[in-house]
N, CA, C and O atoms as a GROMACS GRO file, in nm:
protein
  356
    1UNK      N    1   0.103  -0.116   1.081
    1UNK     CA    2   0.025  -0.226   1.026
    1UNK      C    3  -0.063  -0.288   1.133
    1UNK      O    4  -0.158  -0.361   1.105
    2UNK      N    5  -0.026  -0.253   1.266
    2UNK     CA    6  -0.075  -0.371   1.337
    2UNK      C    7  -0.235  -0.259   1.370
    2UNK      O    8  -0.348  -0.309   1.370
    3UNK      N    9  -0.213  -0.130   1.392
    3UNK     CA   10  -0.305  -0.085   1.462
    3UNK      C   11  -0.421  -0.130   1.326
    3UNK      O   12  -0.533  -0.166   1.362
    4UNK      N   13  -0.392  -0.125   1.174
    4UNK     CA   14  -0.492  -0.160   1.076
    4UNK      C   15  -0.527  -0.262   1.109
    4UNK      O   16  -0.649  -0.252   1.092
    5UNK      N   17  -0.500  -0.411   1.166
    5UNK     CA   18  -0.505  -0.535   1.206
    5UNK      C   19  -0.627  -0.562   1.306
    5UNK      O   20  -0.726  -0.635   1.304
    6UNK      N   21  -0.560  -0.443   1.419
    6UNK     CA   22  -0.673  -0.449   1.531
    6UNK      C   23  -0.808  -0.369   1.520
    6UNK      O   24  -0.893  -0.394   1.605
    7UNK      N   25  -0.841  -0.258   1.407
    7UNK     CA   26  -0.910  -0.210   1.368
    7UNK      C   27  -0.995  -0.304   1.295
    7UNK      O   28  -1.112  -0.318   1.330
    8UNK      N   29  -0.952  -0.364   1.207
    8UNK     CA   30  -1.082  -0.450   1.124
    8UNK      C   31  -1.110  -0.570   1.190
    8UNK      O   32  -1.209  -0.634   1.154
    9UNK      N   33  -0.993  -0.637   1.343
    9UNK     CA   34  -1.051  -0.750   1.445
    9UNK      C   35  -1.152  -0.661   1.477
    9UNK      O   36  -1.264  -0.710   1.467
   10UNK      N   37  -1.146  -0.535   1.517
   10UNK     CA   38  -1.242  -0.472   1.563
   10UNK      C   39  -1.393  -0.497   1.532
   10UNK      O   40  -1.473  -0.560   1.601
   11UNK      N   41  -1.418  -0.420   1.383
   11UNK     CA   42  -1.527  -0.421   1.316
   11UNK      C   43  -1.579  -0.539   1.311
   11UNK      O   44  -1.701  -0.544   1.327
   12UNK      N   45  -1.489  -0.690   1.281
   12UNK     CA   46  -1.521  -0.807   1.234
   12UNK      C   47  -1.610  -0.865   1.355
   12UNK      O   48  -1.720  -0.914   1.332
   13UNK      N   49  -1.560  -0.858   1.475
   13UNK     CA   50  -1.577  -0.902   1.588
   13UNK      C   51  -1.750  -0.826   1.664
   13UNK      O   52  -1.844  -0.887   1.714
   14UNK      N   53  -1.733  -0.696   1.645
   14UNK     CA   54  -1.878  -0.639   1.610
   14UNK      C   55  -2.018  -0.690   1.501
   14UNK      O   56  -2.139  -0.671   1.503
   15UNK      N   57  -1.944  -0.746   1.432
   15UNK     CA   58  -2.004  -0.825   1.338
   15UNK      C   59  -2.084  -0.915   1.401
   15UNK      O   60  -2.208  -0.918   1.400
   16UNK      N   61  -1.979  -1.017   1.477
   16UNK     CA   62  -2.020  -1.171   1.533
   16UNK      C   63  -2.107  -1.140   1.609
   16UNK      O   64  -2.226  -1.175   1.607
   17UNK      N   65  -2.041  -1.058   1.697
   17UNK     CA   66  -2.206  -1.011   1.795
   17UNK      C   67  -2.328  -0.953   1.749
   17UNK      O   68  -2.416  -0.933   1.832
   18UNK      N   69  -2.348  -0.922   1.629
   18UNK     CA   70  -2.502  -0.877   1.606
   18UNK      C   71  -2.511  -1.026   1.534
   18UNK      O   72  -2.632  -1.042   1.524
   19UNK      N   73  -2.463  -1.113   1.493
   19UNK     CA   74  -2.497  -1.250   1.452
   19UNK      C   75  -2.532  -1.356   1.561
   19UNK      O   76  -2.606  -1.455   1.559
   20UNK      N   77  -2.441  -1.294   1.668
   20UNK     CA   78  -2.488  -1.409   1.806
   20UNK      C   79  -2.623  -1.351   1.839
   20UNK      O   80  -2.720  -1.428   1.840
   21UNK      N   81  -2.642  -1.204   1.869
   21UNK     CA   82  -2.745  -1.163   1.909
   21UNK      C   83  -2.860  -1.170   1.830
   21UNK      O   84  -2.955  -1.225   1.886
   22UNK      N   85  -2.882  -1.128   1.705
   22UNK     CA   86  -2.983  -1.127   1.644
   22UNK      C   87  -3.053  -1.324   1.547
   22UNK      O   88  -3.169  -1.360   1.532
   23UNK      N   89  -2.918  -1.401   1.504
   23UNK     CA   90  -2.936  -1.478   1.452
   23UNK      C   91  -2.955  -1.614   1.526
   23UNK      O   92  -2.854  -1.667   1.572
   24UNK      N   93  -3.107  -1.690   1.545
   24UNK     CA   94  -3.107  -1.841   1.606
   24UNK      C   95  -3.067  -1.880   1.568
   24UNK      O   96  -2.959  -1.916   1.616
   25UNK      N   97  -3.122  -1.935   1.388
   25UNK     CA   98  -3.044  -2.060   1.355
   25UNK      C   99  -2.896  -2.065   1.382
   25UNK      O  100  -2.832  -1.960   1.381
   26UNK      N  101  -2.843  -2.169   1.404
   26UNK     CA  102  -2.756  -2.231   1.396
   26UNK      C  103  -2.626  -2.232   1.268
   26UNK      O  104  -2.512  -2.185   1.261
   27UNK      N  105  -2.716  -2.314   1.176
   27UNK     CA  106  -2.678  -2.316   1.047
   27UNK      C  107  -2.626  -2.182   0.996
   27UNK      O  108  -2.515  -2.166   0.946
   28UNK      N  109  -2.705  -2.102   1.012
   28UNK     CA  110  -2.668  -1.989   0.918
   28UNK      C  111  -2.645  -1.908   0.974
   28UNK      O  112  -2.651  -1.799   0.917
   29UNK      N  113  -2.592  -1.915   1.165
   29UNK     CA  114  -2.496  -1.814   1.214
   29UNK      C  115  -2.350  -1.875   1.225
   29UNK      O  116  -2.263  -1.838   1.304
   30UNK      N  117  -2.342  -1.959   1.148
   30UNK     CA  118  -2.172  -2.061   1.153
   30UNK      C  119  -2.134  -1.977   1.011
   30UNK      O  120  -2.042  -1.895   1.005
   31UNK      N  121  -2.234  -2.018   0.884
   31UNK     CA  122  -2.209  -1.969   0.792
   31UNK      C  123  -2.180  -1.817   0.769
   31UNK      O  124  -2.083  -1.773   0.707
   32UNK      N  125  -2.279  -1.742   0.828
   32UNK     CA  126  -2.235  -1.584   0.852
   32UNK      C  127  -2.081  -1.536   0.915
   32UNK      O  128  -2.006  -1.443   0.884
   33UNK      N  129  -2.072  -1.646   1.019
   33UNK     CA  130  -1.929  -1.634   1.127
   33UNK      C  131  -1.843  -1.679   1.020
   33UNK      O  132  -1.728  -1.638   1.037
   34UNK      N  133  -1.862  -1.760   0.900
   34UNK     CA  134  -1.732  -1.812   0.851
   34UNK      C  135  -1.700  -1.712   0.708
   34UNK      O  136  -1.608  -1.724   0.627
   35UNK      N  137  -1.799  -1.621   0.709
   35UNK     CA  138  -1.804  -1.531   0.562
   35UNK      C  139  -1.736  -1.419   0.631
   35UNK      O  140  -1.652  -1.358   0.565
   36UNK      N  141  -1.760  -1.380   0.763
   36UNK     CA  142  -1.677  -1.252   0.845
   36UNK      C  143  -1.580  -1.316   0.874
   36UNK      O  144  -1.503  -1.224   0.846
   37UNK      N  145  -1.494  -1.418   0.917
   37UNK     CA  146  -1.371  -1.442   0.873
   37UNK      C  147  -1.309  -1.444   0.790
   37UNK      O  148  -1.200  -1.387   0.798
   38UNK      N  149  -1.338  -1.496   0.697
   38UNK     CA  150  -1.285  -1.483   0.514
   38UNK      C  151  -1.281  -1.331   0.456
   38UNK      O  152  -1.221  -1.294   0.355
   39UNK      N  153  -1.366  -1.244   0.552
   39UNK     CA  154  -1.386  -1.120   0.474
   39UNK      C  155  -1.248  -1.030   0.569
   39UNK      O  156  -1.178  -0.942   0.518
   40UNK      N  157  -1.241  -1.071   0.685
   40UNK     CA  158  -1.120  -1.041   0.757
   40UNK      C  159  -0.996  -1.074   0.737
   40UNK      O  160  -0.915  -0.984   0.758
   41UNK      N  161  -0.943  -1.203   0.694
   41UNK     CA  162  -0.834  -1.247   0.582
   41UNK      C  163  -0.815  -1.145   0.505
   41UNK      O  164  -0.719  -1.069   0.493
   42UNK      N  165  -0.921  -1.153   0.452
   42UNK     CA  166  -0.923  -1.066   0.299
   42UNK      C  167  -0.839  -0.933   0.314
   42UNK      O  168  -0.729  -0.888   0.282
   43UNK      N  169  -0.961  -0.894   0.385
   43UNK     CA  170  -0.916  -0.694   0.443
   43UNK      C  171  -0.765  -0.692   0.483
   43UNK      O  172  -0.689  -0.617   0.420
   44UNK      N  173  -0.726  -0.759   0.570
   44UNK     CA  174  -0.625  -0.743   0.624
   44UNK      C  175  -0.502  -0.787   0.499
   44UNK      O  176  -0.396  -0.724   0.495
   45UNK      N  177  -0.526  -0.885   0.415
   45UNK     CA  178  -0.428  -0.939   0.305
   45UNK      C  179  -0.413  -0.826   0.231
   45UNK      O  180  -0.301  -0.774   0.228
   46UNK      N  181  -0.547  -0.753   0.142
   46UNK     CA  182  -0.494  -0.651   0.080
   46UNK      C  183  -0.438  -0.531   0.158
   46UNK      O  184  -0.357  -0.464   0.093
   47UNK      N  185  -0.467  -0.484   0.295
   47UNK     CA  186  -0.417  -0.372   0.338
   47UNK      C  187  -0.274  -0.388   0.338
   47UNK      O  188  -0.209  -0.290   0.300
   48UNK      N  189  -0.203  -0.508   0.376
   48UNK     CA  190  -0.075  -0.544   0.370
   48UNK      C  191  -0.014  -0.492   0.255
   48UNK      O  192   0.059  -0.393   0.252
   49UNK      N  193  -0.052  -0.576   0.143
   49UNK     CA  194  -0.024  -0.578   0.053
   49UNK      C  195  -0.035  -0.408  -0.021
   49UNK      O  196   0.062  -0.354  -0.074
   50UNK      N  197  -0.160  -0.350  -0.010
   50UNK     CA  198  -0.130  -0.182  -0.029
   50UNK      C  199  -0.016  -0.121   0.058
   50UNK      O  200   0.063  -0.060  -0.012
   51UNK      N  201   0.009  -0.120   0.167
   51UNK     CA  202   0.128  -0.061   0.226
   51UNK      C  203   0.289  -0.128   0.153
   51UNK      O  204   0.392  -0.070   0.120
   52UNK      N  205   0.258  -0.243   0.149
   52UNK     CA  206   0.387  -0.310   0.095
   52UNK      C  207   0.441  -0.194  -0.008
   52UNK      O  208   0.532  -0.110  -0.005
   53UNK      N  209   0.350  -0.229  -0.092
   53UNK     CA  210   0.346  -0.183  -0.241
   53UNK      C  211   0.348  -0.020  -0.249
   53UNK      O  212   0.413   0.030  -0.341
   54UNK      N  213   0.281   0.065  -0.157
   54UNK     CA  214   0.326   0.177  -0.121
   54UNK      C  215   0.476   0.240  -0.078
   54UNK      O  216   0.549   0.319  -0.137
   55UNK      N  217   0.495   0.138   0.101
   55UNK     CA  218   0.646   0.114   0.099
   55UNK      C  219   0.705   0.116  -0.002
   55UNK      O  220   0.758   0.226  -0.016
   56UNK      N  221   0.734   0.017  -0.123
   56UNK     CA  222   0.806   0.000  -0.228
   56UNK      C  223   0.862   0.123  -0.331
   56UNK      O  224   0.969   0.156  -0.382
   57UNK      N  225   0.716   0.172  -0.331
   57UNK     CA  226   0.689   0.309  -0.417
   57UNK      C  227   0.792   0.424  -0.401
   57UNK      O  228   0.870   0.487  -0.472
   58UNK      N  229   0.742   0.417  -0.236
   58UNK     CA  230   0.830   0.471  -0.172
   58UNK      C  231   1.029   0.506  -0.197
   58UNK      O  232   1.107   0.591  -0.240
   59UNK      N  233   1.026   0.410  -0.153
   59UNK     CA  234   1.120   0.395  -0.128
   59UNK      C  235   1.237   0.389  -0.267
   59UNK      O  236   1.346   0.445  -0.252
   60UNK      N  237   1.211   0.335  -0.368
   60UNK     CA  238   1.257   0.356  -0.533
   60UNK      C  239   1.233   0.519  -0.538
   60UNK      O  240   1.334   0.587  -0.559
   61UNK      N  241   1.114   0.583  -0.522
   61UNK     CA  242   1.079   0.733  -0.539
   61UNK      C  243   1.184   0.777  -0.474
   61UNK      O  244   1.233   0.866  -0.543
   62UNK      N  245   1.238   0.763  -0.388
   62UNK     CA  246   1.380   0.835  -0.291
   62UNK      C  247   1.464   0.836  -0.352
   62UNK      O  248   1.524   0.931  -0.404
   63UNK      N  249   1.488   0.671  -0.358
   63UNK     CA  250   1.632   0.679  -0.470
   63UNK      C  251   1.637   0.729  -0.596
   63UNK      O  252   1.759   0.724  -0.612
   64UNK      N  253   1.602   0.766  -0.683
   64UNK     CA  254   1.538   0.825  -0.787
   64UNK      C  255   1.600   1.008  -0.760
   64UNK      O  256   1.693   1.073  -0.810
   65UNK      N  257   1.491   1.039  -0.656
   65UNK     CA  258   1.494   1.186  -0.624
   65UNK      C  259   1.693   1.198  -0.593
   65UNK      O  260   1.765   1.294  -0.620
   66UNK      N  261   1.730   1.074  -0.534
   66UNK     CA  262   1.871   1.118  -0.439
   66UNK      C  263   1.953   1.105  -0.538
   66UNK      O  264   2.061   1.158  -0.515
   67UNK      N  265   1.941   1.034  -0.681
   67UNK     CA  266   2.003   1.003  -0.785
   67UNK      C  267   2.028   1.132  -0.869
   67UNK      O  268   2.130   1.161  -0.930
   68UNK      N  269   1.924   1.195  -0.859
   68UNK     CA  270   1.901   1.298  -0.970
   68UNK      C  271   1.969   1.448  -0.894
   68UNK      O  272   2.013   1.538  -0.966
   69UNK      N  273   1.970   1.462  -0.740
   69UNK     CA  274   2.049   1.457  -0.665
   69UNK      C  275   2.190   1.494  -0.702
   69UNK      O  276   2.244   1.597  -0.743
   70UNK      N  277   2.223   1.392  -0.676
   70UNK     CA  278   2.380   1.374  -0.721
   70UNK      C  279   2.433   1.391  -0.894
   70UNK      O  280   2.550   1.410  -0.929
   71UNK      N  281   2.324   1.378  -0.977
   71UNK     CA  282   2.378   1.437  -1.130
   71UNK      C  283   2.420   1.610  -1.105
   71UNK      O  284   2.397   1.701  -1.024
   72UNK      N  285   2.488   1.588  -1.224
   72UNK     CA  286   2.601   1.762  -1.207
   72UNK      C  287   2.537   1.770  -1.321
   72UNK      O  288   2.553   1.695  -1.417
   73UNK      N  289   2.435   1.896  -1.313
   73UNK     CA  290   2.384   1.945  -1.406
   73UNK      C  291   2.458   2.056  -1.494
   73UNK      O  292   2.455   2.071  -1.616
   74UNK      N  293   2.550   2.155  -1.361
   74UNK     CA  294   2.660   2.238  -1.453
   74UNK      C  295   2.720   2.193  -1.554
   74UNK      O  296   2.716   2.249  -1.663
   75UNK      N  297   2.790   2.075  -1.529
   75UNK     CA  298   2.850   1.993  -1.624
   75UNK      C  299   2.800   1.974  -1.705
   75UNK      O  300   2.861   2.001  -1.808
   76UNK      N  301   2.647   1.911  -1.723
   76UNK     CA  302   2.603   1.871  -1.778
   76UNK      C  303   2.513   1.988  -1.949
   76UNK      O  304   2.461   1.965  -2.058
   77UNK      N  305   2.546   2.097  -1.870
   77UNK     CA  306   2.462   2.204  -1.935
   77UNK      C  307   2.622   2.260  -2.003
   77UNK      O  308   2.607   2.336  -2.099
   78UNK      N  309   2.731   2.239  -1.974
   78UNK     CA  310   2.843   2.271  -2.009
   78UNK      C  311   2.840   2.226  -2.156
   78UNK      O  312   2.842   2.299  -2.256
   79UNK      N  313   2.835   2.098  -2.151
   79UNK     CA  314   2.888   1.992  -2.260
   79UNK      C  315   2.766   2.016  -2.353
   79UNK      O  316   2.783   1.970  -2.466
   80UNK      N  317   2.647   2.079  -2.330
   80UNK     CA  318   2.533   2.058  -2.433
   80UNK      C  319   2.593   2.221  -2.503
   80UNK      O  320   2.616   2.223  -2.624
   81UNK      N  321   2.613   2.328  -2.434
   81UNK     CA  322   2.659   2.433  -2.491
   81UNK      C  323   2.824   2.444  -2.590
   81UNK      O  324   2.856   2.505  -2.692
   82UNK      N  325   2.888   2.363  -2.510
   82UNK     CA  326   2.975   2.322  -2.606
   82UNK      C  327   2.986   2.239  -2.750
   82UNK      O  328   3.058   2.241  -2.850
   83UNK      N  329   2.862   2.160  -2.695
   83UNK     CA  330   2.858   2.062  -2.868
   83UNK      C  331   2.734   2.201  -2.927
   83UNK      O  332   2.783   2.270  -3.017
   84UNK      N  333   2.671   2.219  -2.909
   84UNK     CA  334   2.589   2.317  -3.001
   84UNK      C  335   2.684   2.415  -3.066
   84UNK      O  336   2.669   2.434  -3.187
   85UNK      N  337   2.814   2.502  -2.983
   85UNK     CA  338   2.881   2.575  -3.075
   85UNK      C  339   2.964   2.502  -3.145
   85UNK      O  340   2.975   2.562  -3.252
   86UNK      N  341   3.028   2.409  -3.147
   86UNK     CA  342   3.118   2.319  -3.229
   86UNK      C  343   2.986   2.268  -3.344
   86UNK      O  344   3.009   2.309  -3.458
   87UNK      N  345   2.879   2.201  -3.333
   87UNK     CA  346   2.804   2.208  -3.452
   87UNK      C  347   2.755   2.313  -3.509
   87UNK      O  348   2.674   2.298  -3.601
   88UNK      N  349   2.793   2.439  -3.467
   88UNK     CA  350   2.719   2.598  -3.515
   88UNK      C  351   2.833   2.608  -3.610
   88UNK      O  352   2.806   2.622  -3.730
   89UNK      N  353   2.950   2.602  -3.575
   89UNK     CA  354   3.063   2.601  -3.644
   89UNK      C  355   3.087   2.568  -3.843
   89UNK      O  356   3.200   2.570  -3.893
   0.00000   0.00000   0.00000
């Protein structure tokens, strides 16, 4: 998570500098600086939040797989062949 963190400080921060460099006014290099922060919140809130939610995915998908796992299908294919000849009957 963190290297995603320092990647978009990255970009964001590249940002500010073509705003220090290229932009005089005042006014509307505060406002630019305060829209590339909010847009950095942002990025970083949903990337969290996609890994979370991935993690999560994850991790239920395991238990699931380890569940199905542990079912006894012999058994299970036993008892379906047994009730089919008792209802053939």
């Amino acid at each position: 998570m963190f290297t995603v963190d320092y990647t978009v400080d990255a970009v964001q921060n590249g940002k500010k500098e073509l705003v220090k460099t290229f932009i005089q006014n005042e006014s509307v290099a505060e406002a630019m600086n305060t829209f590339i922060d909010t847009e950095s919140e942002l990025t970083k809130k949903a990337v969290k939040t996609g890994l979370d939610t991935f993690t999560t995915l994850a991790g239920e998908t395991t238990k699931v797989v380890q569940n199905s796992m542990k079912f006894d299908y012999v058994k299970f294919n036993e008892g379906i062949i047994k009730a089919f000849t008792e209802a053939k009957k």
